[in-house]
C-alpha positions in Angstrom: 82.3 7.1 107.8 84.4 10.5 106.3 87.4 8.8 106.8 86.0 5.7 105.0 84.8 7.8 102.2 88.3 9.7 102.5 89.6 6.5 101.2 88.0 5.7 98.9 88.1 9.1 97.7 92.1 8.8 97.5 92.1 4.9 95.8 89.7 6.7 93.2 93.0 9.6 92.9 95.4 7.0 92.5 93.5 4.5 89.8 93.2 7.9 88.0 96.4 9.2 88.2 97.5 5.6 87.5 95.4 5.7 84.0 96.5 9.1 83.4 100.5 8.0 83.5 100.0 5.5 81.3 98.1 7.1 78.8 101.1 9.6 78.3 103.7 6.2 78.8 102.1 5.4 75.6 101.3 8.8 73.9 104.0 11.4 75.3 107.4 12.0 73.6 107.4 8.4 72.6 111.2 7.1 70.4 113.0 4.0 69.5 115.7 4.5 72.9 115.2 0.8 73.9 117.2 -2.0 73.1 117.0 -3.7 69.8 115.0 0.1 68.7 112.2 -0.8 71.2 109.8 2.3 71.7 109.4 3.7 75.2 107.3 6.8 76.2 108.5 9.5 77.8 111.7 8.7 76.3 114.0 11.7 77.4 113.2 11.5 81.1 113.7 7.6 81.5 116.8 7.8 79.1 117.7 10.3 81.6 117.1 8.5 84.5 118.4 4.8 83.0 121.9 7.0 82.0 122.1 7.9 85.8 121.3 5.6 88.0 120.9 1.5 86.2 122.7 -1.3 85.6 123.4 -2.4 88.8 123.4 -6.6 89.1 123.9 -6.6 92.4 120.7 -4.5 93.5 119.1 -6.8 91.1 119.8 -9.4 93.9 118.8 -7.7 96.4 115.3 -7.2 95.1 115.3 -10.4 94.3 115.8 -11.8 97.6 113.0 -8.6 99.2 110.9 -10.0 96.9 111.1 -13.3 97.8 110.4 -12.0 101.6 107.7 -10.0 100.4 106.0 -13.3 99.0 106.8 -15.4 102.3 105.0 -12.6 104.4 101.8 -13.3 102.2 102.4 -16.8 102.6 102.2 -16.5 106.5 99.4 -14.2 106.3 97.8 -17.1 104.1 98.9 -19.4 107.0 97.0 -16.9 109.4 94.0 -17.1 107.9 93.9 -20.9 107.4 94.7 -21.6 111.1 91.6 -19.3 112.2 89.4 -21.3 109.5 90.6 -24.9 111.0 90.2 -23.8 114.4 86.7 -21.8 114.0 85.7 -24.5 111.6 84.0 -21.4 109.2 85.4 -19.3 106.6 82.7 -16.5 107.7 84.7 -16.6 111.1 87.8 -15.6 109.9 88.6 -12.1 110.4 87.4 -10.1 108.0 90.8 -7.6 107.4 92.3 -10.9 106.5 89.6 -12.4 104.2 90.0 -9.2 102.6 93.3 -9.5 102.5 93.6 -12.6 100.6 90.7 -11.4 98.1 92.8 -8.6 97.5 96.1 -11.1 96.9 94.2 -12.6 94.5 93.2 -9.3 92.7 97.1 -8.2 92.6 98.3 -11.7 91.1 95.5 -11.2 88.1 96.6 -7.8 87.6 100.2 -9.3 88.1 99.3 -12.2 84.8 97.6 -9.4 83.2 100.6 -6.7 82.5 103.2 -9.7 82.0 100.8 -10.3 78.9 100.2 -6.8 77.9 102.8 -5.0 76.6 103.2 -1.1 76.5 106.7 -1.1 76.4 109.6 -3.4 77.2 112.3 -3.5 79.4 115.4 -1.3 78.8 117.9 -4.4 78.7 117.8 -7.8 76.8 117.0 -10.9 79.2 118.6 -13.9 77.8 118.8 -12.1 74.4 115.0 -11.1 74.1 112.4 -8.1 74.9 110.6 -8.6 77.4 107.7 -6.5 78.5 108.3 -3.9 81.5 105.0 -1.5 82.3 104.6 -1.6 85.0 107.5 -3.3 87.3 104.8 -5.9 88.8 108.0 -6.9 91.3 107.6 -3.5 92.8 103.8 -3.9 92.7 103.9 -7.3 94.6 106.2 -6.1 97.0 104.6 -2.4 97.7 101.1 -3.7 98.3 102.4 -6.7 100.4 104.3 -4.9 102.8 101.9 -2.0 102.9 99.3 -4.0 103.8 101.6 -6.1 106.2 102.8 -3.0 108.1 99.0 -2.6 108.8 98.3 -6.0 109.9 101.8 -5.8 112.1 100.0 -2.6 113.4 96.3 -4.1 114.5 97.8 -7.5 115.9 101.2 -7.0 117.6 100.7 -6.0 120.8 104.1 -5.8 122.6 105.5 -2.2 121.0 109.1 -2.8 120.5 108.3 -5.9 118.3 105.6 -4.2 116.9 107.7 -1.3 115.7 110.5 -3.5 114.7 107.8 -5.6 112.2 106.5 -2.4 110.8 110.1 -0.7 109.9 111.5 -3.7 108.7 108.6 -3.9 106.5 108.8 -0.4 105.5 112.5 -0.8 104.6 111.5 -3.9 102.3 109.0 -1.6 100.4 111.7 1.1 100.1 114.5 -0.6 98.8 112.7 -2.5 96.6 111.5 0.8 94.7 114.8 2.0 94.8 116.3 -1.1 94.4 114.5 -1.9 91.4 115.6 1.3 89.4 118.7 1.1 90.1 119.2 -2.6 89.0 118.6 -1.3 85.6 115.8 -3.8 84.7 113.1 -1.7 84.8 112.4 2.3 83.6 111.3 5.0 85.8 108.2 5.2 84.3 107.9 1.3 85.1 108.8 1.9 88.6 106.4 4.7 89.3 103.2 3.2 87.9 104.2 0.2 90.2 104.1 2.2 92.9 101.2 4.1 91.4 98.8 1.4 91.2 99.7 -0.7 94.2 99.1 2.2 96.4 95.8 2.7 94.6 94.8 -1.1 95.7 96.3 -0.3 99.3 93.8 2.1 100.0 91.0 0.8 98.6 92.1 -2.2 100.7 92.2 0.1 103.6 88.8 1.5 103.0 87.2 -1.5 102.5 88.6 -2.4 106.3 87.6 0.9 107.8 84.4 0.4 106.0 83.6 -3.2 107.6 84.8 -2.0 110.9 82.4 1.0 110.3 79.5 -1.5 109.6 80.6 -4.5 111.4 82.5 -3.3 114.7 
């Protein structure tokens, strides 16, 4: 059970450190540097960072399409989970990690509705002529906690190695370039980008300590 509680310990870190970052997104050295005078905190480092490295459309592309891959593996992990409920003919005998998982799916997609409705700050380019809100980049939230989470379940249920190891570094590279992907595109800020990473992580391990914890419980 430590390394249950270990988990939750570190989800409890993250949410913090997630509530933390955007307290000072909101509060910390904040100035009109966006588009159309649009106010962004931390404004020197993501001016900084926006100067360097975005505005690349072609890396918006390609975070488009990882994105889109990130969705289809939740789809078949959807799929998964409905084949084991037609064939066990009981939603209590699906497997639990995977029950989980789709509770969890559902969780991200609220929080996903939510922060497209809230605005802290907005994007640091026009789409189609208008502001549009930005914290944080829910694209890299979707796509870090779905292929966290999918490297995991590649882990548990692939048994041959080679395609095993293949499923969890293909998955890995997904969640990478995506990050780095979406900073460079230029549609996001830094700060965007890291409380994305931020708070998915958060719900990763609390995803993973609720599956060490039923495991613990439940073997």
């Amino acid at each position: 059970m430590k390394r249950v509680k270990k988990s939750f310990i570190c989800s409890g870190v993250l949410f913090i450190l997630f509530a933390v970052f955007t307290f000072m997104v909101i509060k910390v050295d904040v100035k009109a540097a966006g588009p159309n005078r649009s106010m962004i905190g931390l404004s020197a480092i993501n001016k900084f960072v926006f100067d360097s490295f975005g505005g690349s459309g072609i890396w918006y592309k390609i975070t488009e399409v990882l994105g889109a891959i990130a969705l289809l593996t939740a789809f078949g992990f959807g799929i998964l989970g409905l084949i084991q409920l037609i064939k066990r003919k009981s939603l209590f005998k699906v497997d639990k990690d995977i029950l989980l998982l789709g509770g969890f799916y559902l969780i991200i997609i609220a929080f996903y509705v939510l922060f497209e409705n809230l605005t802290i700050n907005y994007r640091p380019i026009l789409v189609d002529g208008n502001l549009e809100a930005s914290f944080p980049s829910t694209h890299t939230m979707l796509a870090v906690f779905i292929m966290s989470t999918a490297i995991y379940q590649f882990h548990t249920r692939i048994k041959n190695k080679n395609l095993r190891y293949t499923a969890e570094a293909l998955s890995s590279i997904v969640l990478v370039l995506t990050v780095v992907g979406r900073l460079l595109s230029g549609v996001h800020w830094f700060t965007d980008i890291v409380s994305g990473v931020l708070i998915s992580f958060a719900f990763v391990m609390l995803y993973y300590a609720f599956v060490k914890w039923l495991r613990a419980v439940r073997p």
